[in-house]
N, C-alpha and C positions, 0 to 999 in steps of 0.2 A: 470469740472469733468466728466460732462457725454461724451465732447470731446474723454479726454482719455477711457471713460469705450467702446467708439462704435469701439475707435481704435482698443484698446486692443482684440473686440471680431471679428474685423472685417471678417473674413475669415468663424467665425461661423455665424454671423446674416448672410454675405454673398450666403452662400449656403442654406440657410432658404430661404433668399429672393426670389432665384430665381425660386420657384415655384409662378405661379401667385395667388396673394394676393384677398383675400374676406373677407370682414365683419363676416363669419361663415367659421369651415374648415370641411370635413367629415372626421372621424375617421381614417379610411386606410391613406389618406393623413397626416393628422398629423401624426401616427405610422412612417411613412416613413420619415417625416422631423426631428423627434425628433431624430432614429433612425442613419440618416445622421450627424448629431449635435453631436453623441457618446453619448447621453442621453442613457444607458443603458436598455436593452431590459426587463429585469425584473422591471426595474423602467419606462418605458414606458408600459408596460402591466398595473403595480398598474396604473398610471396617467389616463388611458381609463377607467381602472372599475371603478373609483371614479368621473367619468365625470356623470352626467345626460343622462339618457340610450338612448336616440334620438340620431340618428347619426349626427344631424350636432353639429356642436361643438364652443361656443361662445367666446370670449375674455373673459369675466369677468369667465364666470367659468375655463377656462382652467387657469391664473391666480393664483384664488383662490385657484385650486386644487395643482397648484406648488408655490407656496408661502409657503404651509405646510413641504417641503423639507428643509425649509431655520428657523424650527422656536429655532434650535440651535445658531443663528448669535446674540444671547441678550449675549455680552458678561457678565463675570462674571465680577461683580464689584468687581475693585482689589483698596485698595487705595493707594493714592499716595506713591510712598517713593522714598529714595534715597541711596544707589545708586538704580536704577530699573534695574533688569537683565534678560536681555534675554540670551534663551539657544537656539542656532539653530541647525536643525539636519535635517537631509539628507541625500542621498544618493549622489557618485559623479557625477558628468554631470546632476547634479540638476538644477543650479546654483543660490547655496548655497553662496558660495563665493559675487561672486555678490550680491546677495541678500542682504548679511551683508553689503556690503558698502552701496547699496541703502537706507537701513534703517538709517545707521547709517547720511550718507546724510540728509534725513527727518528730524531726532532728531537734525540735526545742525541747517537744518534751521527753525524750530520750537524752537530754542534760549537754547537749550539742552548741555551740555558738555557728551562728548562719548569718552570712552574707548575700543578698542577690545580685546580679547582673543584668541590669537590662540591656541587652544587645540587640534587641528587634526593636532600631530604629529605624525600621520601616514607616511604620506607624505610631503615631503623636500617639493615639490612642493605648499601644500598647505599652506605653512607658509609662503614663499615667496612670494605669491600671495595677502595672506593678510597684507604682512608688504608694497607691494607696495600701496597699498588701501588706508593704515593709512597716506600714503605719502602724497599721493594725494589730500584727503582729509582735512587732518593737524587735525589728530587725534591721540593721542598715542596708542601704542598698546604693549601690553606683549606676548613676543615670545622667545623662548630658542629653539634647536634644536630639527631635527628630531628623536624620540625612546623616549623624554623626557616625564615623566608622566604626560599627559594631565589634570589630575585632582590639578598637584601641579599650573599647569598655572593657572588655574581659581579659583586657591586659593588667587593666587597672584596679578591676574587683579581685584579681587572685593577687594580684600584688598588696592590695588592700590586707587583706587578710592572712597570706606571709608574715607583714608589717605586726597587723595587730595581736598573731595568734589566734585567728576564727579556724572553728573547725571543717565547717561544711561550706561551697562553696556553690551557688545554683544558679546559672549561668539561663537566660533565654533567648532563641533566638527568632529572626524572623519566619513566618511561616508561609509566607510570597514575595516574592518579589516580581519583577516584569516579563520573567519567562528562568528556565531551570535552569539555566547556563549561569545567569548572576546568581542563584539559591547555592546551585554549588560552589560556584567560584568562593563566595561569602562564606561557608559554612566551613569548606577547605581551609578559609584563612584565619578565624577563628579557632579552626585547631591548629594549625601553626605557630598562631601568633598566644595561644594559651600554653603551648610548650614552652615558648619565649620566656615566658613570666614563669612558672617553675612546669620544669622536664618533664616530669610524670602527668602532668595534665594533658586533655578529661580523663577522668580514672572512668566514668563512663557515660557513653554517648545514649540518650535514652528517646526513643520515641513514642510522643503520644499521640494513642488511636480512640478515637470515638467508638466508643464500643457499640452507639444504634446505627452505623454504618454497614455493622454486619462483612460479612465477606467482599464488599465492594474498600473493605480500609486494608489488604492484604493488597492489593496491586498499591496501594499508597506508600507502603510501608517498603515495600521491594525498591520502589523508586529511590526510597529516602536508602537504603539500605545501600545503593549504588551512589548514592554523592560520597555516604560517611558513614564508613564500615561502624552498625550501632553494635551495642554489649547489651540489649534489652529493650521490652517495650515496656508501660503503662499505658494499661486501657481503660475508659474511663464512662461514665453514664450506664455501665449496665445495669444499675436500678430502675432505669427509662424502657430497657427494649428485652423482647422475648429471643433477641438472636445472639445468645451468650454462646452459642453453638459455635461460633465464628473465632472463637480461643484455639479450636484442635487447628483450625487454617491458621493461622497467625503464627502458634506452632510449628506445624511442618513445614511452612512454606517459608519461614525465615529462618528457621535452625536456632530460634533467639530464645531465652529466658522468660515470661510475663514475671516483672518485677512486684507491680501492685496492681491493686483495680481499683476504681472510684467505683465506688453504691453509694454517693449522697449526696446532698450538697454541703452538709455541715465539715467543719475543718478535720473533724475525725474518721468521714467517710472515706480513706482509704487504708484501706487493707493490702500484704504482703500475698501475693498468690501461692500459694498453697496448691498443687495438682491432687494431691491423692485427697485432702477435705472437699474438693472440687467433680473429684471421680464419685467421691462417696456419696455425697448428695445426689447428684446424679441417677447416681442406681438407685437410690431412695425413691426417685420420681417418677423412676422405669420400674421397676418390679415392687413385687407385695412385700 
């Protein structure tokens, strides 16, 4: 696991590393490393005032003082049931898409039976994408055409799987429409109309962030956060960018979970986040 997690961050610890490394850092230095990293400038100012007023600056306290970024990762105890549904939402060029196959990947081989939903009948494209997925994988999947009411799919697919006894249930939705007033209206109905079909649905609402977006995917995420109260995010590509820095904003500024990260493109490249294997590295990259 920690494999994947140095992979996945490789390009941020990378550009950390390459200042040279001491057992203490002084303040200006780390400002400029955190800075580099996309660790956001108003959250790199709070991280320095909370430090111990001495300018050099230790492992354990800098640590301790960003550890406190992460103390929303206790997920909320959901308990079990069946079918379990996720709702995933997103923006396009997320990848969303992907996402949902990885996951649903996971839940196979974790001995899971999984259904999809394609409800972003927005786009011709985006159903077709997913119905290749379902292929690939050898998982069914509920799809009808482009313009069809996304909330009758996801009526259908958890009904689906009611019916058949599937465990997992992975719902997609669209990730535009013609302006946010239809995204929310839609997304609204969706979870309405997924209670319809059994009560406890979504068990969680999850948004995916491109993680080479860096701190410009925190005002995205607020937005989405304001249609449909989420329970989590997955962020994804930061194998691709040096701004894995952008986890501590993502963090405080949504009070949300990081569920998994993408580092790949293979089916196995996502990983469960982990904050303190995340810290730990970290200070690996920052001190000797």
């Amino acid at each position: 696991m920690l494999e994947f997690l140095k992979r996945g961050f490789e390009k941020t610890f990378g550009a950390i590393s390459s200042a040279k490394k001491s057992k203490k850092i002084d303040k200006e230095s780390l400002e400029e490393i955190l800075l580099e990293a996309d660790v956001a400038y108003e959250i790199v100012e709070e991280i320095l005032y909370y430090l111990p007023p001495q300018d050099e600056v230790s492992r354990a306290d800098l640590r301790r003082v960003m550890s406190s970024y992460f103390i929303y990762e206790k997920e909320r105890v959901i308990e079990p049931d069946k079918p379990f549904v996720d709702l995933i939402l997103g923006v396009n060029g997320a990848g969303k898409t992907t996402t949902i196959a990885k996951l649903a990947n996971l839940y196979k081989n974790n001995g899971k039976s999984v259904i999809l939903g394609a409800c972003d009948t927005f786009r011709a494209g985006a159903i077709e994408q997913l119905r290749q997925w379902s292929i690939r994988l050898n998982v069914p999947i509920v799809a009808t055409q482009q313009g069809h009411d996304p909330s009758a799919v996801a009526y259908d697919t958890i009904s689906s799987a009611l019916a058949k006894g599937i465990d997992r249930v992975i719902l997609d939705t669209a990730g535009r429409l013609q302006n946010q007033t239809n995204l929310a209206n839609e997304l609204d109905k969706i979870v309405r109309i997924s209670k319809k079909a059994y009560e406890k649905a979504p068990h969680r609402k999850i948004l995916i962030l491109d993680g080479t977006q860096g701190n410009a995917g925190v005002a995205q995420a607020k937005a989405f956060n304001e249609i449909v109260s989420l329970d989590g995010v997955i962020i994804t590509k930061l194998d691709g960018t040096a701004k894995g820095g952008a986890l501590f904003g993502v963090a405080r500024e949504l009070e949300l979970p990081i569920f998994y990260i993408g580092v790949g493109e293979s089916m196995d490249d996502i990983i469960k986040f982990n904050p303190d294997e995340f810290l730990d590295e970290l200070m690996d990259a920052i001190f000797e």
